[in-house]
N, C-alpha and C positions, 0 to 999 in steps of 0.2 A: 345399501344397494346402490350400484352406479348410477347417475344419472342418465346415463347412454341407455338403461335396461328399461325406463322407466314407460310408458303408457302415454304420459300426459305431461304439462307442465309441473313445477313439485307441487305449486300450490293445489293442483284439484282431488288428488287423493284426502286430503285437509278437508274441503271445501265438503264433501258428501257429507262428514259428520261436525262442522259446526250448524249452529242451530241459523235461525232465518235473520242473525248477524243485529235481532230485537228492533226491527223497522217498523213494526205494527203495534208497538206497546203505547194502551191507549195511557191519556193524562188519567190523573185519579184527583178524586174527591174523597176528604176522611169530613165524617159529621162526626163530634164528638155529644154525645148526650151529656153531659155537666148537671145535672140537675139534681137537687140532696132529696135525700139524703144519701144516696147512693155515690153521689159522687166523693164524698170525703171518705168511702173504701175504698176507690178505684181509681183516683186520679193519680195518686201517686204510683199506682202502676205502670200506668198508662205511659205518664209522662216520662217517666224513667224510659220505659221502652219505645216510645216516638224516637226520643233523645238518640235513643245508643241505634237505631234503626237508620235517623237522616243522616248521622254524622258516617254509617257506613256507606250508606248510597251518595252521599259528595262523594266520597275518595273513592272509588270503584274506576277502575281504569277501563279501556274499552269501550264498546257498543253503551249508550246512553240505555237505559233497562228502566228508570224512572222518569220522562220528562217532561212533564206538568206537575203541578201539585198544590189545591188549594183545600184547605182547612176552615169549618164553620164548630163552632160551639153553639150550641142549645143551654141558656139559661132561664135567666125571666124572660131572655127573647133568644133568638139565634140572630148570632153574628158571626159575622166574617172575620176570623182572625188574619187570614192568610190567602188575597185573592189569587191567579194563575200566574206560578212563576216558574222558569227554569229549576230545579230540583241543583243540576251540578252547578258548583260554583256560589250557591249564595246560601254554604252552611251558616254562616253568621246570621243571616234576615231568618232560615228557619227556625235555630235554635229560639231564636226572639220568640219565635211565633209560640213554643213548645214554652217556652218563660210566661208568656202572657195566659196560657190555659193553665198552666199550672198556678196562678194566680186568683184563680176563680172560685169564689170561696164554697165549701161543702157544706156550709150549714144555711138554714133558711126556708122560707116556704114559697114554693112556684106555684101560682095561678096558673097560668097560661096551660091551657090544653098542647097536652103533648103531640099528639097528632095534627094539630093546625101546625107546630114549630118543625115538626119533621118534614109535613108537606112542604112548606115554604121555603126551606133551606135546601128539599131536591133541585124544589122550580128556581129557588134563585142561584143555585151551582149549574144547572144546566142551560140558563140566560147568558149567566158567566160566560162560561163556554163560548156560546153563539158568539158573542161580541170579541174575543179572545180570536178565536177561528178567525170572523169576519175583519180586525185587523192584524193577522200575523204577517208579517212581512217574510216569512220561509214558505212557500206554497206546497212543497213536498211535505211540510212537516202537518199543514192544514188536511193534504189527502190520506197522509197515512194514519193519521188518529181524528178522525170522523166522529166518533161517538167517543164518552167518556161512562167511565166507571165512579161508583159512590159505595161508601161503606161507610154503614150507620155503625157507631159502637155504642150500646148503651148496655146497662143493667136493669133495664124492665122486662120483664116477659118476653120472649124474642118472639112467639106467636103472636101475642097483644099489638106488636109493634110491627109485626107483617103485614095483619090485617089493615092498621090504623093507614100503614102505607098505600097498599090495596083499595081501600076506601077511598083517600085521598086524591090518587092520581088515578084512577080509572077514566074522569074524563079531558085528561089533558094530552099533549104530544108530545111522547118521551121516544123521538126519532131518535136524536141525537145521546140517548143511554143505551147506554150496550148491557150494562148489568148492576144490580141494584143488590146488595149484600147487607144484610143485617147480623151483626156480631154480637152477642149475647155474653156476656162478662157476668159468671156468676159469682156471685158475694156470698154461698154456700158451699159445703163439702162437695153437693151433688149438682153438675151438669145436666140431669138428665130427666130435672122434673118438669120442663116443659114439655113433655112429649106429646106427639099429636093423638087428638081423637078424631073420630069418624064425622063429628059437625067439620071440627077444619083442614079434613081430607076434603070435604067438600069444597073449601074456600078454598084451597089451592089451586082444585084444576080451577078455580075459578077466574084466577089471578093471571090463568093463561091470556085473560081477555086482557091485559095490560099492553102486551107485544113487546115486555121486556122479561127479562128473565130475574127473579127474585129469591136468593137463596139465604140459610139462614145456619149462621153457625154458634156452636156452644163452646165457651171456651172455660178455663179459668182466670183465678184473677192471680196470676202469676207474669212476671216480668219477662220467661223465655215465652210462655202460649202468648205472649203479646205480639212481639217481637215472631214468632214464628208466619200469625196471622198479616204481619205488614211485609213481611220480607217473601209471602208469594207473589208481590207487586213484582219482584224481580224473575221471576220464572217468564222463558219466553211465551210471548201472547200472538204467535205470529202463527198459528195452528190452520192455516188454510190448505193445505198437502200434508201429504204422510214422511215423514223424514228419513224412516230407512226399511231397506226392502233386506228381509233375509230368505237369501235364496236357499232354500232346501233342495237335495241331488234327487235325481228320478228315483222310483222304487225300483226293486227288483222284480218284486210279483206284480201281478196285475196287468194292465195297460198302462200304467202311466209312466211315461216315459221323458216328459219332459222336466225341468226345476219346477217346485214349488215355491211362489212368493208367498210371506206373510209380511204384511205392509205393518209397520211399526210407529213410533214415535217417540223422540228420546226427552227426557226431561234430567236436567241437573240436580245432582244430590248434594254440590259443595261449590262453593264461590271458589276460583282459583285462587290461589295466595297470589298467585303472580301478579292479578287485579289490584292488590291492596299495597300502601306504600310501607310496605316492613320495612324496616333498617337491616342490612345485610348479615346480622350476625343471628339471628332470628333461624336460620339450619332449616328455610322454606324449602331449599331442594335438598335430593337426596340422590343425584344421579352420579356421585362419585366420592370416595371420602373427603377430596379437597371442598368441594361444594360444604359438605358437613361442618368439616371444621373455621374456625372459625380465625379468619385474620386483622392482622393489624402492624398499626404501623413499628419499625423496630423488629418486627419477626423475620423480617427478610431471611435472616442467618442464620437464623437457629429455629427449633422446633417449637412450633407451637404449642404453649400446656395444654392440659387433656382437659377435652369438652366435660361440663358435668351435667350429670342426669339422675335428679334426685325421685327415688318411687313414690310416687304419693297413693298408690289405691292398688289393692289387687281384685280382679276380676273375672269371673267366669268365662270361661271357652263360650260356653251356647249365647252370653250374653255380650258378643263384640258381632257387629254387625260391620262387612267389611263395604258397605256405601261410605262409614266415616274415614277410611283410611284412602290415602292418596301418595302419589311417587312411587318413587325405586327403593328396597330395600334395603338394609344393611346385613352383612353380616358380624355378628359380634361375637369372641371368640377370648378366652383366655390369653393373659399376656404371655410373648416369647421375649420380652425385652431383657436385653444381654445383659444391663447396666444394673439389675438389679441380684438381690445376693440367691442364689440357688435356696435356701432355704424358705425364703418367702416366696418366689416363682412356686415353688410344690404345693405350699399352707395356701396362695391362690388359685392354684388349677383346682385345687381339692375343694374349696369354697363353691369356685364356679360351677365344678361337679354336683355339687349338693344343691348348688339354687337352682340348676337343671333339670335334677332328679326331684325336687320336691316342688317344680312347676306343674311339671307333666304328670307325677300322681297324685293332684291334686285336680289337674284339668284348670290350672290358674294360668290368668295373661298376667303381667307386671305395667301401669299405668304409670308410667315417667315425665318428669316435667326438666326440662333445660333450663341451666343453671349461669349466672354472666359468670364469667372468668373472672378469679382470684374475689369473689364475694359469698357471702354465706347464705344470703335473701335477694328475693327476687325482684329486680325490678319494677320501674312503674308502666314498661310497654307489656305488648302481646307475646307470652310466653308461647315458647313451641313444646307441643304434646306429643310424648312415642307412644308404642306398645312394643313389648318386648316377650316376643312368641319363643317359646322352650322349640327345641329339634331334637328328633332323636341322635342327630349327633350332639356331639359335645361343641351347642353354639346356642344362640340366640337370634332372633329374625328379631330385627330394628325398622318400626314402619311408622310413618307416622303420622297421627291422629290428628285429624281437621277441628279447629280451637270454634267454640260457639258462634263467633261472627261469620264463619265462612258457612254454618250448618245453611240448606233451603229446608223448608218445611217439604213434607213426602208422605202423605194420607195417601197408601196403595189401600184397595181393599182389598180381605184374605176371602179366598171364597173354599166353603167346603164341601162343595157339590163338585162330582165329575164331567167333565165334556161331552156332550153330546157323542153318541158313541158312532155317528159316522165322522164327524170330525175327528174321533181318539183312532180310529181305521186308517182315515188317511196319513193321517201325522205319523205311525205306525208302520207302515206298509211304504213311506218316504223316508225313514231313520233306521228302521231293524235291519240287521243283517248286512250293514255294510263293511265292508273292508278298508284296516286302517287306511289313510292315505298318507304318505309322507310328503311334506312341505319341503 
């Protein structure tokens, strides 16, 4: 569109739909329970997934999404591994830290009441804090993150450890927490045998009486639920307005005559590749085939060999979910290349015909992984992931699939109940019966 035609400066049509550019994201505090025998299940989860978590959040380009971060261990005592530091820029001091907990031996027997160690590691992370604030020498940075966040991760009972918390600080001043999380790391098949009963329905609204907010999550003891659970530090936390209004056109019946607003709120489903420092041959974009393919030096003059994309999985239509897919398409199409003999050009169409034809009546995607040039095995960086969607013509849609590190964690709830039926009226009587519009 010309800029002559445009509304506004270019940047403000941008500017509605980035998020609040992560100005309110508080510091964080992780408490690690270490304590055996539980801990020689679970630390080597753990640490593994700390590990591959800080080493993303240094190299994240952009708005700062993590920045604080200090880390306590619970053993025979709780200590401070890692008091309040700048998150970007000091991956070497953290990885140490994530060295040092994984040093901590699983076998043994702890005295120490666990609930005295948990108390004292909130109150002395939120002291931290105080003194932290009271000499930062960024004053913007002391107003925007006012309160901090704490997340206990242990393997005991995640209600036991509610409570104990509950007990513990009820008479203290937890102004300066904004929200107190306890992660449950189960070392079972089943997630789901701490379920509440009716005594600690009790105890919950009870916990209202704290004036922080306490929630309490089941996970497993798997290296991605680990990693999923750290990496909502990175979702923006800046939630003081609504982010986007979707205006609906008046109805036609009725009285209502004016747009209908539904105030919204957007949340990211994928880290951008463009955030992360890939090396350019990596095929992050997709906006044109030169983008795709891949150069170097010496290619000036001649044509670049063919990109490869080896299939490593086939998969179900109902079972691709397109939150993981990002960019522009390709399309992928049987060769016309001149230089090869007519007889193989046909024995190829014909191939291509058939992997076409037995995508589509199967209802199968093709999971493809990118291949370096003039090698057989994959290198030691981050491979790029397609899909490769059958058409009823004679092609293939080329899209491609966001690699583990870029996933955010995305707990929607499914609800099965229907809307309130003057709300299903209005929404109704503002959508039915309208007439296409052309753009």
């Amino acid at each position: 569109m010309d800029a002559r035609n445009r509304s506004g400066p270019p940047s403000s049509s941008f500017q509605v739909c980035r998020p609040s550019l992560f100005s309110r994201q508080p510091p964080r505090v992780l408490i690690v329970d270490a304590s055996p025998p539980w801990w020689s299940e679970t630390g080597t989860t753990l640490c593994e997934a700390l590990d591959n978590f800080l080493t993303l959040a240094c190299s994240l380009d952009g708005p700062c999404r993590l920045p604080l971060l200090s880390l306590y261990a619970l053993s025979r005592q709780h200590e401070c591994l890692l008091p309040f530091v700048q998150v970007r820029g000091n991956l070497a001091r953290l990885r140490s830290c994530v060295e040092e907990l994984r040093s901590i031996p699983g076998e043994g027997c702890v005295r120490a009441p666990r609930g005295e160690l948990l108390k004292q590691a909130v109150l002395d992370s939120l002291q931290q804090f105080k003194q932290y604030t009271r000499h930062t020498t960024t004053p913007n940075q002391a107003n925007n993150n006012g309160s901090v966040e704490v997340t206990v991760v242990t393997s005991q009972p995640g209600r036991g450890v509610v409570r104990q918390l509950e007990a513990g600080l009820k008479d203290t001043d937890l102004v300066s927490l904004r929200r107190l999380l306890v992660v449950h790391v189960s070392t079972t098949d089943c997630c789901g045998q701490d379920t509440p009963s009716p005594e600690t329905a009790e105890e919950t609204e009870a916990s209202l009486m704290l004036g922080t907010e306490i929630d309490l999550q089941h996970v497993e003891n798997s290296v991605i639920a680990m990693e999923m659970v750290l990496k909502a530090w990175l979702h923006d936390q800046g939630g003081k307005k609504e982010q986007l209004h979707l205006l609906l056109p008046p109805g036609l019946q009725g009285e209502i005559t004016t747009p209908m607003c539904v105030k919204c709120d957007m949340q990211e489903r994928l880290l951008s590749p463009a955030l992360l420092p890939l090396t350019p041959d990596l095929g992050v974009k997709t906006e044109s085939t030169k983008d795709f393919l891949v150069s170097g030096k010496g290619l000036a003059n001649q044509s670049p060999p063919p990109q490869r994309l080896r299939v490593i999985k086939t998969l179900h239509v109902e079972g691709v979910c397109e939150s993981v897919l990002y960019g522009l398409p390709l399309i992928i199409r049987p060769t016309t290349c001149w230089q090869m003999d007519w007889d193989e050009m046909e024995r190829n169409h014909h191939l291509f015909h058939a992997l076409c034809h037995t995508l589509r009546a199967r209802d199968w995607f093709l999971l493809v992984r990118s291949e370096p040039i003039g090698s057989s095995s994959i290198g030691s960086g981050v491979c790029c992931h397609y899909l490769l969607q059958p058409s009823a013509s004679l092609s293939l849609l080329l899209k491609p699939v966001a690699n583990r590190e870029l996933l955010l964690p995305c707990q929607l709830p499914v609800s099965n109940q229907d809307p309130p039926p003057d709300a299903l009226t209005t929404i109704q009587v503002q959508t039915v019966d309208k007439s296409p519009v052309l753009l």
